[in-house]
C-alpha positions, -999 to 999 in steps of 0.1 A, spaced: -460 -186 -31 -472 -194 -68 -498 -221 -72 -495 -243 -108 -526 -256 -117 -531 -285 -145 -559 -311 -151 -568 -349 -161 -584 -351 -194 -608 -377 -192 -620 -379 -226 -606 -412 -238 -616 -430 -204 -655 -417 -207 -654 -429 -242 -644 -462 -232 -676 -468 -213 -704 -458 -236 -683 -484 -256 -664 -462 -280 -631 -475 -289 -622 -456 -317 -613 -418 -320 -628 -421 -355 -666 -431 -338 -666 -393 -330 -660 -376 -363 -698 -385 -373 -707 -372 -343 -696 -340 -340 -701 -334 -373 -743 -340 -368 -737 -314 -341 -722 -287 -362 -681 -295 -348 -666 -306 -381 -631 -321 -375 -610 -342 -395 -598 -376 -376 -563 -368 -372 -580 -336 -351 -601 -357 -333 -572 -387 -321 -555 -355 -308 -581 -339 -287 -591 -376 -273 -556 -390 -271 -537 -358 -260 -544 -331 -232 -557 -302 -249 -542 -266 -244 -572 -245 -256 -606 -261 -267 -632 -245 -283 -664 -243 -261 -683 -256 -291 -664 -287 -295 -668 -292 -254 -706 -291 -254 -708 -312 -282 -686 -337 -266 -709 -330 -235 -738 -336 -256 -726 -368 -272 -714 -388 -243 -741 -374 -216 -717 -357 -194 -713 -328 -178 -674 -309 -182 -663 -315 -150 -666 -349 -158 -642 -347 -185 -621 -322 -172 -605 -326 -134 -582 -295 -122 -556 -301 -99 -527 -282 -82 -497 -299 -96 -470 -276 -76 -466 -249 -49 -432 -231 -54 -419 -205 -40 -405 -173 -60 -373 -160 -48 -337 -155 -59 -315 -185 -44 -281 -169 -35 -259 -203 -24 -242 -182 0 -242 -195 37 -243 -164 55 -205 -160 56 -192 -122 45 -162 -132 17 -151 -99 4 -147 -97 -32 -115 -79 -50 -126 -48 -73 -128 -61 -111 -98 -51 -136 -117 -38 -160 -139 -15 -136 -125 19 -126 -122 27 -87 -145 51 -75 -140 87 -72 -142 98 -37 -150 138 -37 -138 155 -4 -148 192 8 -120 219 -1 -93 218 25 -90 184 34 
């Protein structure tokens, strides 16, 4: 069994309440802290859920909004599944004719037979 694991981002919700409604209120911010990011880059790391982030933009978002990162970031298991090949058969024997195209085996037999 294969576990898939996701997460909430919670960026956008934790902005809302120290009051900041606009992605753009953070550009300034993490600029002062050494992040610089243009606002387009900014809207999608607040709006989106990011695939990688760079641990200096996450302490600086840390740092600005007085969290901690497992307040912006929640893991989850999404999915269990279980690997395997599904055959659709139901467990009854149906034989199969030979192909046309494939050649019948050779059957070799001692000397004398």
């Amino acid at each position: 069994m294969t576990k898939t694991v996701a997460y909430h981002w919670h960026l956008r919700k934790i902005m809302n309440e120290h009051g900041m409604n606009a992605t753009t209120e953070l550009v300034p911010l993490l600029a002062d802290r050494g992040v610089v990011m243009t606002s387009t880059q900014v809207y999608r790391i607040v709006t989106g859920e990011p695939e990688r982030l760079n641990m200096r933009l996450l302490a600086a978002l840390c740092d600005i909004l007085d969290v901690t990162p497992n307040d912006l970031i929640e893991p989850y298991v999404a999915t269990s599944s279980r690997r395997g090949r599904k055959t659709g058969t139901t467990g009854t024997s149906t034989q199969s004719k030979p192909s046309r195209n494939r050649p019948t085996r050779a059957v070799i037999k001692p000397a004398g037979d």
